[in-house]
C-alpha positions in Angstrom: 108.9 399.6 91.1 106.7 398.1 93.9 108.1 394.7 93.2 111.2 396.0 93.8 110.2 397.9 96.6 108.4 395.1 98.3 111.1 392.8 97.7 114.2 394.8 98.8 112.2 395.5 101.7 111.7 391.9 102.8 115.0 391.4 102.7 116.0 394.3 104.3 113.5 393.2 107.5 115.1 389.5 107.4 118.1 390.8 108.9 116.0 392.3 111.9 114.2 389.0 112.5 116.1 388.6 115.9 114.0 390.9 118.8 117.7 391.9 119.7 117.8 394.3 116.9 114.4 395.5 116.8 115.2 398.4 119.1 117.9 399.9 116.7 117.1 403.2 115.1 117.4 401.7 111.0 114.9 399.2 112.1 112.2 401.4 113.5 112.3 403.8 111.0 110.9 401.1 108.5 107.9 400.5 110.6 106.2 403.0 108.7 107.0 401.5 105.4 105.3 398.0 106.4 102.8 400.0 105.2 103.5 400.3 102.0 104.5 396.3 101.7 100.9 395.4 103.2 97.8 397.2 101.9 95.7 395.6 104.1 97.6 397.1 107.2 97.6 400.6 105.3 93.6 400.0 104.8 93.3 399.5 108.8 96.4 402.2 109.7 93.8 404.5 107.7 90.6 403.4 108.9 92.7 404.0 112.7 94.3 406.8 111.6 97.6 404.9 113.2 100.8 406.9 114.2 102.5 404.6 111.6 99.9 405.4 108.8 100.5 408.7 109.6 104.1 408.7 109.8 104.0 406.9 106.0 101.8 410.1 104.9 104.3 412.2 105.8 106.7 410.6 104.1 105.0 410.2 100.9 104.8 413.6 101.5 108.7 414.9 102.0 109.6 412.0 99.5 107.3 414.0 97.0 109.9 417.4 97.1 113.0 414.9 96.9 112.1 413.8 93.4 114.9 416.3 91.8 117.3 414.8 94.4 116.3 411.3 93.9 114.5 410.8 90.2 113.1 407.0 91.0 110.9 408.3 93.7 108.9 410.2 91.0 107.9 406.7 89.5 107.6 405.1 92.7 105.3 407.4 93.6 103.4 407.0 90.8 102.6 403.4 91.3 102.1 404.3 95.2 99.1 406.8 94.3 97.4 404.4 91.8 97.2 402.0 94.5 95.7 404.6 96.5 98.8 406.1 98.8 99.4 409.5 99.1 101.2 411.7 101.1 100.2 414.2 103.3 101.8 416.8 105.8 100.9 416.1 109.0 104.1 417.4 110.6 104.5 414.4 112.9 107.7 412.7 112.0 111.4 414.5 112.4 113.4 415.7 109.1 116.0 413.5 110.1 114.0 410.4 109.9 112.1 411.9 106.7 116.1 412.1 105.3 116.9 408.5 106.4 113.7 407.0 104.9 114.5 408.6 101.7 117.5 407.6 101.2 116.9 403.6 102.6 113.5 403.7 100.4 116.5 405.1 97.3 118.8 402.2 98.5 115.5 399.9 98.0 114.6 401.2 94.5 118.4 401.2 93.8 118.3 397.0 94.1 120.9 397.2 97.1 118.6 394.6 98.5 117.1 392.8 95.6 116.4 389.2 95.7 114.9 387.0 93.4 111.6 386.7 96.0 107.8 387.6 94.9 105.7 390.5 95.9 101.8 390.6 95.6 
């Protein structure tokens, strides 16, 4: 599952390589999830306490009460807390982003962006 994760992910970002489309809403609501494709940037975002490290907490969080709604996330999650990520409620980050993530990090574990790349 993180494989896939990471990997869908990096291919979802490729298409935002150009600073023109950096400002768009899909785009910034990944920032958080850079988190979970680096974990030395989630080490430092919790040694900070960043906004994004705790924007990724939160999600972790809501993604943990959409497992009946979306069954992968119960694995994913899984493999996310033996790697030491888990959610958290800090209250910080709008339900309608929270709804979006879900559903791109779905789209993710759903190979809608799978490519044949590797993931660490």
């Amino acid at each position: 599952m993180y494989r896939i994760f990471c990997e869908s992910y990096d291919n979802y970002i490729s298409q935002y390589y150009d600073t023109a489309f950096q400002n768009e809403y899909r785009f910034k609501l990944t920032k958080p999830l850079k988190l979970i494709r680096d974990p030395e940037e989630y080490k430092a975002g919790e040694k900070n306490n960043t906004l994004e490290y705790r924007q990724l907490r939160d999600l972790l969080f809501y993604m943990q009460k959409q497992i009946e709604i979306y069954p992968k996330l119960k694995a994913f999650l899984w493999t996310l807390e033996s790697r030491g990520l888990k959610g958290h409620y800090y209250g910080i980050v709008p339900e309608e982003d929270l709804i979006e993530q879900v559903k791109l990090v779905n789209m993710f574990l759903n190979l809608l962006y799978w490519d044949n790349k590797t993931c660490n």
